[in-house]
N, C-alpha and C positions, 0 to 999 in steps of 0.2 A: 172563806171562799164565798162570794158571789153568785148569782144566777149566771152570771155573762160567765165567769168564768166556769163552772161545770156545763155551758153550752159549748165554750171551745173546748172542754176535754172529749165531749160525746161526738163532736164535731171530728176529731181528728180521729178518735176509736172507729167513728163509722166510715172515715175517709177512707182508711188501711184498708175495716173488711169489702168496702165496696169495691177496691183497689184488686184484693188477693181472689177474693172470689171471681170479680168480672175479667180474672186476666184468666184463672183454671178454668173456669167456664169452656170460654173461647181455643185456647189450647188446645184440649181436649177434643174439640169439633173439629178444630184444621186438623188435627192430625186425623181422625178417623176419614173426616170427608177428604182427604190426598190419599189414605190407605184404600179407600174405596175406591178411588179413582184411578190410580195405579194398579191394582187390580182389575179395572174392568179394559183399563188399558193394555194387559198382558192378555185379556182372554182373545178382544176385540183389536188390532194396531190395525185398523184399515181407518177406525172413529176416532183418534187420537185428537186431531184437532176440535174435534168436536166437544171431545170431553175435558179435551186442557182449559178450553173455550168456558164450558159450564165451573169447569172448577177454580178459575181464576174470579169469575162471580160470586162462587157460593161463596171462597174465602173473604172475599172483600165483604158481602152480604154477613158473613160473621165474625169477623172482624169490627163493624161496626160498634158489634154492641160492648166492646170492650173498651173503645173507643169512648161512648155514653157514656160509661161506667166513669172513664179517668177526666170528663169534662163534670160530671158530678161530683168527683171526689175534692175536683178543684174547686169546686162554686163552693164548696162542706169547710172548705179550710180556708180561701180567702174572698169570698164576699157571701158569706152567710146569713140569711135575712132575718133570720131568729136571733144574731146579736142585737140588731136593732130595735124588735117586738122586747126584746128582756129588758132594755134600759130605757125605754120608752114605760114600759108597764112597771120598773122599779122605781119611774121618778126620774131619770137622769137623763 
């Protein structure tokens, strides 16, 4: 095995965890930030639109970054610039 190629194994090992992590990450915040909000929803229903308002942001605002994560995971498995630094520096 090659340089190039133990680049696409670590390539694709870190694609996964960037994948699994940056999607529980996110999960886990939409759901607490709709629990919280649903809750402040039941104490308060006069601010509803106010807070559907805020929470439809916050989601989107973290949603993003799981979004990053899966445009990183892609650039890690089909145009990875360290294949080209390894076969450049091996000669090829």
């Amino acid at each position: 095995m090659d340089a190039s190629t133990w680049i696409e194994i670590a390539s694709i090992i870190m694609a996964g965890l960037t994948i699994t992590i940056g999607s529980i990450a996110p999960a886990l915040a939409e759901g607490r930030a709709a629990s919280q909000a649903l809750a402040s929803i039941a104490q308060q229903p006069d601010i509803a639109p106010t807070i559907t308002r805020t929470l439809f942001v916050s989601l989107a605002m973290i949603e993003s970054t799981a979004i990053y994560c899966f445009v990183v995971a892609m650039i890690l498995i089909f145009a990875n610039p360290f294949v080209e630094t390894a076969a450049t520096a091996a000669g090829g």
